[in-house]
Structures are given as structure tokens and as C-alpha cells.
N, C-alpha and C positions, 0 to 999 in steps of 0.2 A: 577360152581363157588359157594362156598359157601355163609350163608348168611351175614357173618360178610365181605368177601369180598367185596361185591355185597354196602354195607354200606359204606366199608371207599371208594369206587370208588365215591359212591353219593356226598360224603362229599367233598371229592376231585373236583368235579364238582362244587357244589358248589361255594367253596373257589375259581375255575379258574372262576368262574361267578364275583364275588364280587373284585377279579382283575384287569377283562377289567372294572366292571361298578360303580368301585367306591362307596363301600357299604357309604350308606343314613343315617344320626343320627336323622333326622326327615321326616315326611312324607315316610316310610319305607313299609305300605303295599304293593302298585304297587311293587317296587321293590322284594319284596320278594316273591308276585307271580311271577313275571319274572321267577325269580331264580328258583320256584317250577317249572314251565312251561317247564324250558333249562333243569331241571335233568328230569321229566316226557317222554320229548321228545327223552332222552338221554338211557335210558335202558329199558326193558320191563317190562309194567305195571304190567303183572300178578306177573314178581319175585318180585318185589317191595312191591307189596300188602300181598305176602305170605311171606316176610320178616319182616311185618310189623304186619301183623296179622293172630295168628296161635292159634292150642289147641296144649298143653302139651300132649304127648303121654300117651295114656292111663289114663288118667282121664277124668274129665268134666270142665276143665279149660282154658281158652282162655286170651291169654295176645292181647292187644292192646297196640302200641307204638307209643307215641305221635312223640320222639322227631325223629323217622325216616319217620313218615306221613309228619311231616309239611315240610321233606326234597324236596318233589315231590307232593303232594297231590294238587289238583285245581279243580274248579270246574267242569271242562270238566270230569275228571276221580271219581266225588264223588260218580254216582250211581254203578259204579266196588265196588267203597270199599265199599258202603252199602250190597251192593248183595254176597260181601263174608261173612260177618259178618253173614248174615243171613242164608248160606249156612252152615258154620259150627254150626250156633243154630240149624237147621235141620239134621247134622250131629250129635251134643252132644245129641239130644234129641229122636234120633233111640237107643240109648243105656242105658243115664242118664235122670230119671225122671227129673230132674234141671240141671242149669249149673252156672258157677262162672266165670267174669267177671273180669277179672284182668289188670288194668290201667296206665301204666308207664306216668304218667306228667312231667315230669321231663324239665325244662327251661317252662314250660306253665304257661302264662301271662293271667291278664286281656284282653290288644292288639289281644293274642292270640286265644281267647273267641270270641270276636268282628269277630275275622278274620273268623275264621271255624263256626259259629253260623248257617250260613246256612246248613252245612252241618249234624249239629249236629241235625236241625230244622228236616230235610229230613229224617235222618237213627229215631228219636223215633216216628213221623208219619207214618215210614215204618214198625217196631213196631208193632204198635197199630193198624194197618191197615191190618196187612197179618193175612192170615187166621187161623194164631195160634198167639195169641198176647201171644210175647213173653216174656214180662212181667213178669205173670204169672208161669214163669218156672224158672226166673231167684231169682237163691238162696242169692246170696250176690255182690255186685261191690265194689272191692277191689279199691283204689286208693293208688298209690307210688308216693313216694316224692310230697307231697300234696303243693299244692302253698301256700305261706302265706298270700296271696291276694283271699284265697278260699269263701268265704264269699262273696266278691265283684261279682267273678265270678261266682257265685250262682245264684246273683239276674238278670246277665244276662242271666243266660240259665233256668233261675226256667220254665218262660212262656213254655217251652215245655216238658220238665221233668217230667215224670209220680210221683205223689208221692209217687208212692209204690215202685220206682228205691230210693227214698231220702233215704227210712226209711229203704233202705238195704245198702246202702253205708258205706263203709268201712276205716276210713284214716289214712296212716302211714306217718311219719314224713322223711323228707330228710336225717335225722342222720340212720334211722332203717331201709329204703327201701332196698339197697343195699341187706344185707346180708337176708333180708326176700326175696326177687329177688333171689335169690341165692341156697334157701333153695325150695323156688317152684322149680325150674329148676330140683331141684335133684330130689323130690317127685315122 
């Protein structure tokens, strides 16, 4: 199964989820962990994670995807997706003296910051804690389709945020992500 397949199934899942349960306009967390929980439950975790987060072949570039994490991602599964993350820094860094960070945010809220704060809290502790803080190696963190509520969402994740991740971040606008997406893929 390819990985765009493996995606519209999730989504699909989804959508039968918010069917029987009647998607929420307020108080919407619980719910939407549900919903992560029933697709998590629903395919296997490791395609999920390697669909979500991979390096570009042959470079030193790793995209992360928001909008297919928040499909299945929960607490139960966040040390899986910390410990790939870090598998392929260990990967990029057998070959590339650094490596680049590439962020698809795309639908990512303040809500959404709140929501995954833990997890976020977890993978720069895990960071700064493994025996090559990888900080250090990390050349620039690209962000796509930057929220326009990034500023807000700064102040909630500053407290765990290395400052040397801030003064390497990178931001492209909603209008530009696309076809910069587009042009990495090809690279």
C-alpha cells in the first residue's frame, strides 16, 4: 500500500468516526483524541509513522507532517514517534555532518499546540538528553504554511524550545509552502 494510500484510508476512518459520533463545535479535544485512538487502533503504527515522518532520499532532509500526525498520533504511541525522529538523526548524521528539518503545519492551531505540548515537551528533552544532543547538528527548521497565530503558539512552546532551534527557524507563508513542497520533493 502506498503512502498516499495508506493516508486517504486514515482520513476515511476518520470521517466514518465523526459520523457515528457526531463531530463536537465545542469542547473538541476528548473527541478528537478518540478519533486519533479509532484510526491508531485501525492500521499499523510503524506505516503510519514512516508515512508521516521520513528523510528525502539522498540528502540530509527530514520532513515531519503535522496534518497526518494529528490523524492517529496519542499519547500511548508518542515515544514510537519520538524514537523515529531520532533514529533517522542517527541515520542523517552517519553520513551528514547536519541535517534540516522540514515542517508541514498546515491546519496547526493554537488548540493544536495545547493539544500535542506534551509531546513536543518529551521529543526536545529527548534531544537534549541523548548522548549526542542533537541540537547541535541541526542546520536550519524549515516551517510550511506557518500559522498566523505563530507568535501565540511560540509563547506556548517557548518554555521547552532550545534557543538555538529558534535562531535556526525558518518560515514560509501558506501562499509559498505548496510549490516550495514541491521543489524539495524534487531535489
Amino acid at each position: 500500500m502506498s503512502s498516499n494510500d495508506l493516508v486517504n484510508l486514515m482520513e476515511k476512518c476518520k470521517e466514518d468516526f465523526y459520523q457515528t459520533e457526531n463531530k463536537k463545535t465545542f469542547f473538541k479535544k476528548s473527541q478528537k483524541m478518540d478519533c486519533a485512538k479509532k484510526v491508531s487502533e485501525t492500521f499499523p503504527i510503524e506505516k503510519m509513522i514512516d508515512t508521516t515522518i521520513y528523510i528525502i532520499p539522498n540528502t540530509n532532509k527530514i520532513i515531519l507532517n503535522y496534518p497526518i500526525f494529528k490523524l492517529y498520533a496519542t499519547e500511548k504511541i508518542y515515544p514510537n514517534i519520538i524514537e523515529k525522529i531520532m533514529t533517522l538523526y542517527e541515520i542523517l548524521l552517519e553520513t551528514y555532518s547536519t541535517y534540516e528539518v522540514h515542517f508541514i503545519l498546515d491546519t496547526f492551531t493554537i488548540t493544536a499546540a495545547e493539544r500535542y505540548k506534551n509531546v513536543i515537551n518529551m521529543f526536545c528533552k529527548g534531544c537534549i538528553n541523548s548522548r549526542k544532543n542533537y541540537i547541535d547538528y541541526l542546520h536550519k527548521m524549515y516551517i510550511y504554511y506557518t500559522p498566523s497565530m505563530i507568535e501565540s503558539i511560540s509563547t506556548i512552546l517557548k518554555p521547552f524550545i532550545d534557543p538555538l532551534v529558534t535562531e535556526r527557524l525558518v518560515y514560509y507563508s501558506k501562499a509559498e509552502s505548496k510549490s516550495l513542497l514541491e521543489k524539495l520533493h524534487m531535489s
